[in-house]
C-alpha positions, 0 to 999 in steps of 0.5 A: 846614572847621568848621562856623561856624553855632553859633560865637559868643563867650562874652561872649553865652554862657550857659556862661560864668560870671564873678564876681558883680560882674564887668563883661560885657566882652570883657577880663572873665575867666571860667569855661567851664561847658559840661558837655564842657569842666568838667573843664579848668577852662577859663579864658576872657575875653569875646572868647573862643569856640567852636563849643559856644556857647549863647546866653544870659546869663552864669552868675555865682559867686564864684571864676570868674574866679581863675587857675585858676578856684575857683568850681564850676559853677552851671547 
């Protein structure tokens, strides 16, 4: 069974990162910036999560919410 303690969703994670003038909304979609998952350019929307969430504010670049995902990583 996983350890839910540390699962959230995205909308209030500060690896998410979405356009700079993107809405927070759990339809918005963005950017996985966490260090572990950057190499798959995960694509997810605010209603998404896991268990690497980190709470905070959203990272915002230009490219974050394209499919796939053009922006780089700002934090």
């Amino acid at each position: 069974m996983q350890d839910t303690a540390s699962w959230g969703l995205c909308i209030h994670c500060k690896w998410w990162q979405i356009e700079p003038d993107a809405a927070i909304m759990n339809d918005t979609k963005g950017l996985c910036i966490d260090q572990k998952l950057q190499p798959y350019l995960l694509r997810v929307s605010g209603d998404s999560g896991c268990n690497l969430f980190v709470d905070g504010v959203p990272a915002r670049a230009a490219g974050s919410g394209d499919s796939p995902p053009t922006a780089r990583p700002v934090r």
